[in-house]
Wavefront OBJ file of the C-alpha trace (Angstrom):
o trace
v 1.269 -39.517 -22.537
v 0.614 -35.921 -23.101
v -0.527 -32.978 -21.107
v 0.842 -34.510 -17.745
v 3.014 -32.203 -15.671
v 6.613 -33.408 -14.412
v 8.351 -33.009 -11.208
v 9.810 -29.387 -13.033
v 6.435 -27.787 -13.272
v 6.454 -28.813 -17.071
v 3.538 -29.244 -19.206
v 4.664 -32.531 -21.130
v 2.834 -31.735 -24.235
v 4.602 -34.348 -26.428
v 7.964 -37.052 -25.551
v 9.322 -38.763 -28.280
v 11.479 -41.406 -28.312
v 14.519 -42.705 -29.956
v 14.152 -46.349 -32.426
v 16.161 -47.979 -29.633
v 14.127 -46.458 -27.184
v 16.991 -45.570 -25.066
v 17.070 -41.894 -25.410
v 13.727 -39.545 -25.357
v 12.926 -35.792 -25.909
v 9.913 -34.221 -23.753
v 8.358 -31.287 -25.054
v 6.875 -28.917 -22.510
v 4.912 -25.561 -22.134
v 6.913 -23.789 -18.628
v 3.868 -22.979 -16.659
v 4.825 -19.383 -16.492
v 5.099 -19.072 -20.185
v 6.938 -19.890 -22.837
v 8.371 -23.883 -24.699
v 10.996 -25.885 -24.376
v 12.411 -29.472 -24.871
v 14.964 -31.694 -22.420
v 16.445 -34.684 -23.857
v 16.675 -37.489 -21.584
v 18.440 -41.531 -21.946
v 17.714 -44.352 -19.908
v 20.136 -47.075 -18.930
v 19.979 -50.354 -17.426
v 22.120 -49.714 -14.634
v 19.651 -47.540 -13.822
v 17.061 -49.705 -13.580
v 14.886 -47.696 -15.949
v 15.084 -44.379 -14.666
v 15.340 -41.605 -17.388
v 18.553 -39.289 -16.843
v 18.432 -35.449 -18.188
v 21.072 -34.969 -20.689
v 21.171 -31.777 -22.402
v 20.511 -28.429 -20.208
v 17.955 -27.708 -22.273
v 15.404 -27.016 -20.325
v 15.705 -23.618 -18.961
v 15.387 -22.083 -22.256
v 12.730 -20.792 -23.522
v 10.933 -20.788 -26.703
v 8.389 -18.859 -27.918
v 6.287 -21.403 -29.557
v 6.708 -25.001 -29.844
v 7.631 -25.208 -33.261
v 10.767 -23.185 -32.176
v 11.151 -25.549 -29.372
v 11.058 -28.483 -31.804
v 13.455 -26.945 -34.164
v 15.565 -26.310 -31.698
v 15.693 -29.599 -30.053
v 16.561 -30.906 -33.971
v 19.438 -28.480 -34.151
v 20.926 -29.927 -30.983
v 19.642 -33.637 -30.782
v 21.575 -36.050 -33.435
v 18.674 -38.142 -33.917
v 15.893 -36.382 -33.712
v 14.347 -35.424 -37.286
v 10.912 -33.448 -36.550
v 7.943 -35.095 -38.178
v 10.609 -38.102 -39.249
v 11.320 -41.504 -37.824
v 13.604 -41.599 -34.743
v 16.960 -42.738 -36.222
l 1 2 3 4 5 6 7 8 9 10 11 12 13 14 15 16 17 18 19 20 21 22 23 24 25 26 27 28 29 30 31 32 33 34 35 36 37 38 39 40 41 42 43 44 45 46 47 48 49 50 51 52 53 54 55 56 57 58 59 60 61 62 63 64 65 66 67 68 69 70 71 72 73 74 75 76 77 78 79 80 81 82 83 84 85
């Protein structure tokens, strides 16, 4: 689901998920300006819920093409405009 807005203040413009589907990457406009990407997992012990991993969030890009190149640089499976791996 695009353009929703998460509990951050983040435009979700795009999430992608991994082939397992246990790991995700949202890709987000800050409201205030700017892109960015957090990269989240889900477990079953969680019952579902989705867990940030990277930290990634507070920075900012200044496009989302930036964003998504630098969520490839940092993310092991994420290959933009590729299959999740």
């Amino acid at each position: 689901m695009t353009g929703r807005v998460n509990h951050r203040g983040w435009i979700v413009a795009n999430s992608v998920a991994s082939a397992d589907g246990a790991y995700c990457i949202d890709f987000f406009e800050h409201p205030d300006g700017g892109f960015g990407f957090e990269h989240f997992r889900s477990d079953p012990e969680d019952m579902g819920q989705w867990t940030a991993l990277g930290g990634s969030g507070p920075t900012r890009y200044s496009n989302m093409d930036d964003a998504v190149r630098g969520a490839a640089g940092e993310v092991a499976w994420f290959t933009p405009g590729g299959p999740a791996v």
